[in-house]
Backbone as a printed PyTorch tensor [residue, N CA C, xyz], in Angstrom:
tensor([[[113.4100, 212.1750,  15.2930],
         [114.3150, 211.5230,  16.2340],
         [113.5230, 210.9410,  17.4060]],

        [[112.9870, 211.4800,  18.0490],
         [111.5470, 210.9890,  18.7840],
         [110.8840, 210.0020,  18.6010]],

        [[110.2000, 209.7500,  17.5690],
         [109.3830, 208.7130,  17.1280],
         [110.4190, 207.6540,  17.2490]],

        [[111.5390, 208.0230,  16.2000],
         [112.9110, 206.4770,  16.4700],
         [113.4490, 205.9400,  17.6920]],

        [[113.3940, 206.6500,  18.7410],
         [113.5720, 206.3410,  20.3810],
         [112.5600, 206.0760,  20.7710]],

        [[110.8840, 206.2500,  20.8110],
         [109.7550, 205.9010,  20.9680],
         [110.1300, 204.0770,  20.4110]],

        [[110.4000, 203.9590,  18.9950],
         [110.2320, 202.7550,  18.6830],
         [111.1380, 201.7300,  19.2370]],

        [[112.2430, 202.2460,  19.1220],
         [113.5010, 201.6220,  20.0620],
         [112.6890, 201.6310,  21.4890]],

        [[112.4720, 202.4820,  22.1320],
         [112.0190, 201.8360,  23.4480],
         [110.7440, 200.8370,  23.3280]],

        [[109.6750, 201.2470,  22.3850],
         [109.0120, 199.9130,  22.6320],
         [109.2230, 198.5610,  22.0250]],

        [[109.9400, 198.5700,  21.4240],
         [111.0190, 197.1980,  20.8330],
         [111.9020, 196.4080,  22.1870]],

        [[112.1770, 197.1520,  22.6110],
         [113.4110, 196.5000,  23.8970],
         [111.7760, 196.2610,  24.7410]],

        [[111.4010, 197.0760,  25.2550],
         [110.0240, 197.0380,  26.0930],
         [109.5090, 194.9910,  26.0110]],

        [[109.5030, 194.9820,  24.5780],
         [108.6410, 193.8820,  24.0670],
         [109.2220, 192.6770,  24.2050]],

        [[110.8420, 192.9840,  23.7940],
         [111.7410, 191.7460,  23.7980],
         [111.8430, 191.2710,  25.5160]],

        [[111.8870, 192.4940,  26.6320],
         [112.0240, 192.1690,  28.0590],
         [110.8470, 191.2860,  28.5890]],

        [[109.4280, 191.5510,  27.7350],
         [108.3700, 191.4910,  28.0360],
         [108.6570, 189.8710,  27.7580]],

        [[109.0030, 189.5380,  26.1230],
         [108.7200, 188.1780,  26.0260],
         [109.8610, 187.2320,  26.6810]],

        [[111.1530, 187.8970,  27.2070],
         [112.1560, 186.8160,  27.6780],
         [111.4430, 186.0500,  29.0770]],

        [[110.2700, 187.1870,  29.8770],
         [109.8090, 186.4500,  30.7740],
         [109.4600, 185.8300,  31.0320]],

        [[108.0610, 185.8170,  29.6280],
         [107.3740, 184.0600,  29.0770],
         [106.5790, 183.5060,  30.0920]],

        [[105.7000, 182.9400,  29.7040],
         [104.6060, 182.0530,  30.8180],
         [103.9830, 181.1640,  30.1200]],

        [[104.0120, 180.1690,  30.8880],
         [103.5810, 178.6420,  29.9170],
         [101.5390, 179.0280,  30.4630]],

        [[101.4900, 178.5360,  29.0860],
         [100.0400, 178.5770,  28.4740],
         [ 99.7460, 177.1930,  28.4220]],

        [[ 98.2910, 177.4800,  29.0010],
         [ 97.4510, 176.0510,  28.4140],
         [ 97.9780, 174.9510,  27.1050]],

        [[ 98.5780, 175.5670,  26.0580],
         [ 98.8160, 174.9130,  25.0660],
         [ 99.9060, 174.3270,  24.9360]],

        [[100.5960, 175.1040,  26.0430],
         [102.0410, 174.4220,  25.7700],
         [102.0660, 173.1090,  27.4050]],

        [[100.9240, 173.2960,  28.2360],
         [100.8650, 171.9930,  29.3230],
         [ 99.9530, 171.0510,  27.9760]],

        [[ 99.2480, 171.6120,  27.3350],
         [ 98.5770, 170.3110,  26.5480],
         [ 99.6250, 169.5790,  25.8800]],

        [[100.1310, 170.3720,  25.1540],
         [101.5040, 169.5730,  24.2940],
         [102.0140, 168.2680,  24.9280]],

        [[102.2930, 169.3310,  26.3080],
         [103.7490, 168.3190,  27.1760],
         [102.8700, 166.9020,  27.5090]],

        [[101.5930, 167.2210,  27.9650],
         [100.3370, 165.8390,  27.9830],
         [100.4670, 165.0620,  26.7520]],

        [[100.4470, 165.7980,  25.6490],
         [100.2360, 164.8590,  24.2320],
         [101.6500, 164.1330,  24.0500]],

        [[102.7420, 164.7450,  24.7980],
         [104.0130, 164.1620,  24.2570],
         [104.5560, 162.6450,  25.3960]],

        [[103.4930, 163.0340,  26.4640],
         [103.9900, 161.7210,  27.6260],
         [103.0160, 160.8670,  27.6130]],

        [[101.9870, 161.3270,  26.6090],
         [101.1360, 159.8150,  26.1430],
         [101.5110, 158.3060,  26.1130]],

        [[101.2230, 157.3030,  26.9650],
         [101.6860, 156.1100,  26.4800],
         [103.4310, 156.0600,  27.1130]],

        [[103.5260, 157.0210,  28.0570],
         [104.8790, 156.8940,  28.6520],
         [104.6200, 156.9520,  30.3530]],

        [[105.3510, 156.1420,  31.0430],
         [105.5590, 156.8690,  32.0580],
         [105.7990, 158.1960,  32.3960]],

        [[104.7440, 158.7100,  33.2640],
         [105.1510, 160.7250,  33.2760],
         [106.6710, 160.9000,  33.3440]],

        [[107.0990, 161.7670,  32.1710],
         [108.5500, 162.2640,  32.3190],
         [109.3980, 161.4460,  32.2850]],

        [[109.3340, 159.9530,  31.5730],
         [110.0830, 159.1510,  31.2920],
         [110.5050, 159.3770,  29.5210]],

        [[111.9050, 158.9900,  29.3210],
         [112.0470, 158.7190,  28.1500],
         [112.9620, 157.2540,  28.1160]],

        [[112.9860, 156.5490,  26.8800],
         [113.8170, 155.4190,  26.8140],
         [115.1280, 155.4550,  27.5850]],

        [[115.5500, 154.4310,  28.2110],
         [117.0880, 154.8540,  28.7710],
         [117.3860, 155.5270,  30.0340]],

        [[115.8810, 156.1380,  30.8730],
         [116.3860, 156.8990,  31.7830],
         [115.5970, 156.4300,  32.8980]],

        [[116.1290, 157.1790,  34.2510],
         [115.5740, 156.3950,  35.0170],
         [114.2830, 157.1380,  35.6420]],

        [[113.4240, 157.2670,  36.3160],
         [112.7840, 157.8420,  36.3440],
         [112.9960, 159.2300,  37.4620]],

        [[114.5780, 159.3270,  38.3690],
         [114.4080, 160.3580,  38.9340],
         [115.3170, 161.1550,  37.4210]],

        [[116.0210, 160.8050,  36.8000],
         [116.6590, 161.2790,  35.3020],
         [115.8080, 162.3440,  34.5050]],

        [[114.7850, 161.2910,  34.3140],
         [113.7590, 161.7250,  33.9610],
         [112.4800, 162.8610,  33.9470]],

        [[112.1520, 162.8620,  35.2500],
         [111.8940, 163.9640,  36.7540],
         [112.3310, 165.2460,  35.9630]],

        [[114.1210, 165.1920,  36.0180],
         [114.9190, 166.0720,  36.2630],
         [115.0120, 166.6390,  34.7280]],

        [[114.7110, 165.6060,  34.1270],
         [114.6690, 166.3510,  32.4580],
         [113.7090, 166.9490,  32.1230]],

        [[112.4930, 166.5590,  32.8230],
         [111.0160, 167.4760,  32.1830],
         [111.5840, 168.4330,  32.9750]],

        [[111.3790, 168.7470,  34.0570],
         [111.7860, 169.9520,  34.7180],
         [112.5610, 171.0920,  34.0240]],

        [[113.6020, 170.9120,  33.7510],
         [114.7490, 171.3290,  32.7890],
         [113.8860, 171.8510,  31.5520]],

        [[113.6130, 170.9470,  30.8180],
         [112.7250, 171.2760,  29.4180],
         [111.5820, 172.3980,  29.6740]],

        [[110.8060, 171.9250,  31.0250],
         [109.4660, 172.6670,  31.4250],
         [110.0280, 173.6460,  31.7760]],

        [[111.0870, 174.6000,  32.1750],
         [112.0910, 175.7710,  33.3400],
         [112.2860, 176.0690,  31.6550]],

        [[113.0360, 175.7560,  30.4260],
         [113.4820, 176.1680,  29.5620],
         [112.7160, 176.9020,  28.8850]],

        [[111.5420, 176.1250,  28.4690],
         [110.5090, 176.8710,  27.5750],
         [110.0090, 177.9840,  28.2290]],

        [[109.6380, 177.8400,  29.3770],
         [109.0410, 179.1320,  30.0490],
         [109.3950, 180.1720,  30.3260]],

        [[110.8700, 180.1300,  30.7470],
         [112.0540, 180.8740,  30.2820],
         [113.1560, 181.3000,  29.4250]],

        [[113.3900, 180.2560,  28.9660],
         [114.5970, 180.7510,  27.7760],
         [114.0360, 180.7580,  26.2740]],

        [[113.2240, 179.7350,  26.0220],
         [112.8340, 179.6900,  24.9080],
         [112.8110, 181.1980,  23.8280]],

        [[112.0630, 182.1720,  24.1920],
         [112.1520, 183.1160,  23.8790],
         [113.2980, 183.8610,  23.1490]],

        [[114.5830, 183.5860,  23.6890],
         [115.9320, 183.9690,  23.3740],
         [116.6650, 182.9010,  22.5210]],

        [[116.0370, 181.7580,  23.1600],
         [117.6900, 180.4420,  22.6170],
         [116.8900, 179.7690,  21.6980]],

        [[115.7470, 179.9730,  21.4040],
         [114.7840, 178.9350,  20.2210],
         [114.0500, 177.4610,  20.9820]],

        [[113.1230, 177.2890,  20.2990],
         [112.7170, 175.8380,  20.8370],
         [113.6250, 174.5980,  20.7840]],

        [[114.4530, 174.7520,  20.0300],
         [115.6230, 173.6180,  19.4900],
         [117.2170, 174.4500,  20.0710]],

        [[117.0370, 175.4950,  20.7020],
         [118.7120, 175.4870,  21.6030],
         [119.0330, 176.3990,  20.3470]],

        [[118.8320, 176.1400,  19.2820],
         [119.6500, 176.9430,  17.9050],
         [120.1710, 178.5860,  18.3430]],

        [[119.2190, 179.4100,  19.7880],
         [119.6540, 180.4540,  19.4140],
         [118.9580, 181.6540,  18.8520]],

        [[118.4780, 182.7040,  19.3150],
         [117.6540, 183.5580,  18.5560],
         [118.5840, 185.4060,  18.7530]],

        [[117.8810, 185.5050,  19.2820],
         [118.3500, 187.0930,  19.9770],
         [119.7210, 185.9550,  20.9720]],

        [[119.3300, 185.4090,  21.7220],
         [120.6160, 184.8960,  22.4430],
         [121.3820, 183.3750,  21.8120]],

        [[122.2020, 183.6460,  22.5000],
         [123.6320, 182.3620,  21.2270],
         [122.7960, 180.9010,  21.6020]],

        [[123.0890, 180.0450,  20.3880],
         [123.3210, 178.7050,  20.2600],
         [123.6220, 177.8510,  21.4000]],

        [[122.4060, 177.2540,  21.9690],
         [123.1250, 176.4580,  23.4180],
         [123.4710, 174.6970,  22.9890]],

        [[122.5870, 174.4310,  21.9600],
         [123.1160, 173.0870,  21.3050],
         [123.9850, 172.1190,  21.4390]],

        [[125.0610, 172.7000,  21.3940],
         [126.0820, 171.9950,  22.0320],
         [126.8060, 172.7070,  23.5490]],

        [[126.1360, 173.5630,  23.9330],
         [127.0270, 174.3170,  25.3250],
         [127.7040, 173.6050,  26.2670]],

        [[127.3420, 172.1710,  26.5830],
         [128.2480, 171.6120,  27.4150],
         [129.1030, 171.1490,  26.7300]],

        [[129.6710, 171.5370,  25.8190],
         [130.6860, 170.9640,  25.0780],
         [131.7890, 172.3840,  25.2650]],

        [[131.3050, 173.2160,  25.6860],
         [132.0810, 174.5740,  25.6420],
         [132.3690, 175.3510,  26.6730]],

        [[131.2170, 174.4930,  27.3070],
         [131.1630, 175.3240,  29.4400],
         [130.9390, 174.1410,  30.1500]],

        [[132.0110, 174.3110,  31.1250],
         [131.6060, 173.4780,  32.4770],
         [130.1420, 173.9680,  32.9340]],

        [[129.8910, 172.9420,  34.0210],
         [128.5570, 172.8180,  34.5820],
         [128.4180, 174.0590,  35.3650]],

        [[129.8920, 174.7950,  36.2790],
         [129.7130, 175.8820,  36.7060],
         [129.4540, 177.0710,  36.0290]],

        [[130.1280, 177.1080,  34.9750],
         [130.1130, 178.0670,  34.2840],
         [128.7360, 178.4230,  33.7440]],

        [[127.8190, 177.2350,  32.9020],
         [126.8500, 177.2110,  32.8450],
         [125.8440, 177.8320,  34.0610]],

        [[126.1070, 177.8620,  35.2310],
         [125.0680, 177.8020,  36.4490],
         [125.5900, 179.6640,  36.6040]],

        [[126.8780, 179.8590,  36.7210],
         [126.7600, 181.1190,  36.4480],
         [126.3370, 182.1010,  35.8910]],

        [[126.2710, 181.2860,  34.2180],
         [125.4620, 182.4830,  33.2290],
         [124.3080, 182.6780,  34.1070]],

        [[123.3530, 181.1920,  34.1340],
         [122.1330, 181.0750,  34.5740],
         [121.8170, 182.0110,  35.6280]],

        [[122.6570, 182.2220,  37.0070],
         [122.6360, 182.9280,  38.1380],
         [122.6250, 184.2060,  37.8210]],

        [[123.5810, 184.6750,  37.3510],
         [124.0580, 186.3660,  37.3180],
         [123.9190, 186.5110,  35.6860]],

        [[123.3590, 186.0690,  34.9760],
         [123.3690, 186.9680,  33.7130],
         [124.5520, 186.9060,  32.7690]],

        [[123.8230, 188.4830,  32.0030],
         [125.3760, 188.6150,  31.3000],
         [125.2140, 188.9610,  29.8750]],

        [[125.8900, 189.7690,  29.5430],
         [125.4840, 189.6190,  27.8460],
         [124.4330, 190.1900,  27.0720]],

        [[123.5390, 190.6900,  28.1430],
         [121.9150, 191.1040,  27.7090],
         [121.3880, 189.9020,  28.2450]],

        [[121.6640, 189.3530,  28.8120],
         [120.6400, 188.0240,  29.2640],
         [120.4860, 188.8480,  30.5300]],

        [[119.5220, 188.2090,  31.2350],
         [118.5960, 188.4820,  32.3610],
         [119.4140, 187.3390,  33.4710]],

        [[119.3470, 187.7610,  34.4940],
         [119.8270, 187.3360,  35.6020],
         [118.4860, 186.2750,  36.4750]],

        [[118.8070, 184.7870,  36.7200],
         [117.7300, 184.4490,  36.8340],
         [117.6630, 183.6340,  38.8990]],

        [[118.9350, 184.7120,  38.8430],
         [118.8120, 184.1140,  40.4530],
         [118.0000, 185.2210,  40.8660]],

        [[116.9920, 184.5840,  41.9760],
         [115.9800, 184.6620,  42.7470],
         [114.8370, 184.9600,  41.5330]],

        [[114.7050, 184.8110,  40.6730],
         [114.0330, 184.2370,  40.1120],
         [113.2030, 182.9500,  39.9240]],

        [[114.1430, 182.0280,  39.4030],
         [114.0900, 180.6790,  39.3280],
         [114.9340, 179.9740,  40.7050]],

        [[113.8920, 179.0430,  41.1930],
         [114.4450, 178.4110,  41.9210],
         [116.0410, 177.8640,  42.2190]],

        [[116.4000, 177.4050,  43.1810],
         [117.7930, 176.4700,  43.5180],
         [117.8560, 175.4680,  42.2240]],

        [[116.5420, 174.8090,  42.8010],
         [116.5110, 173.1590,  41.7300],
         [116.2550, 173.2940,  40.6350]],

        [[115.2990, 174.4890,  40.0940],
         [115.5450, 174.6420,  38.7900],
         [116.6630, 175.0660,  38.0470]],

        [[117.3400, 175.8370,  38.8110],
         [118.7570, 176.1130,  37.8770],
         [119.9410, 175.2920,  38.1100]],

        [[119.2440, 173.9710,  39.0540],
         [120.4270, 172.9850,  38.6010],
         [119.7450, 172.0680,  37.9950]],

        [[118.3480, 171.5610,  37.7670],
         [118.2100, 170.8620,  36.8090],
         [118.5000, 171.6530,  35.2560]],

        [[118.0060, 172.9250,  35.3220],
         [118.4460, 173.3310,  33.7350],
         [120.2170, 173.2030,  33.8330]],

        [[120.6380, 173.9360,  34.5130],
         [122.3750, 173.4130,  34.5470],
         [122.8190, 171.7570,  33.8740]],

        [[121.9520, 170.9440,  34.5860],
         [122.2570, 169.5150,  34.2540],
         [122.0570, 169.3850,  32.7990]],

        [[120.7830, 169.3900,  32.3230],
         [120.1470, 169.4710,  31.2160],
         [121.2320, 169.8880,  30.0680]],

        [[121.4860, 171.0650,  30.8590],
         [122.3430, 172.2580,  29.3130],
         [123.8180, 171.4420,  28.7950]],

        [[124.1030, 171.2130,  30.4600],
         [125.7120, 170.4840,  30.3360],
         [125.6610, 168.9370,  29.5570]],

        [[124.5630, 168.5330,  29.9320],
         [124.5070, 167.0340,  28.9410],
         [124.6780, 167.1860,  27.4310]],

        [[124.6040, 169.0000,  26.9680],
         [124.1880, 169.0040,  25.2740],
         [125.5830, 169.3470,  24.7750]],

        [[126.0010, 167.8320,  24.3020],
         [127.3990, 167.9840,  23.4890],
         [127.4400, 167.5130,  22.1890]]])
């Protein structure tokens, strides 16, 4: 019985460990290889404070959520955000984000003001 609570605790231990996440060299090289030949943090269609506000969002996501919601939103240990603004207002969204919930981690005073309204923005655009 011991050993099975030993493992259970270092299982949760590991999952807390990775929801915290820290962007690595490889993942700033990526984001370099992906704005090649672009204006920094521009994509087609947007404007460039839009834009700004979307790397931000993306860059705040991976470093943080990724871990739980997948690289593609699909969802892992935590639900499917894919379509979430199709299912939560923008507040509602900023709430999870703030106070938690669910087994999610609470990311006020954590993450900045502006980051949890650019990820707010970000999340609510995915319908």
């Amino acid at each position: 019985m011991k050993k099975v609570t030993m493992m259970l605790l270092a299982v949760v231990l590991l999952l807390g460990l990775t929801a915290c996440g820290s962007k690595t060299n490889t993942d700033k090289e990526q984001a370099q290889k992906e704005n090649q030949g672009q204006t920094p943090g521009t994509t087609q269609g947007e404007t460039q404070g839009e834009a700004t506000t979307t790397a931000n969002a993306e860059a705040v996501y991976k470093q943080n959520c990724l871990a739980c919601h997948a690289a593609d939103l699909s969802g892992q240990a935590g639900p499917n955000l894919q379509k979430v603004g199709a299912k939560r207002t923008p507040e509602e969204i900023s709430n999870i984000i703030h106070n938690g919930g669910n087994g999610m981690t609470a990311f006020k005073g954590i993450l900045s003001e502006d980051e949890i309204k650019s990820l707010t923005d970000w999340l609510a655009a995915k319908k």
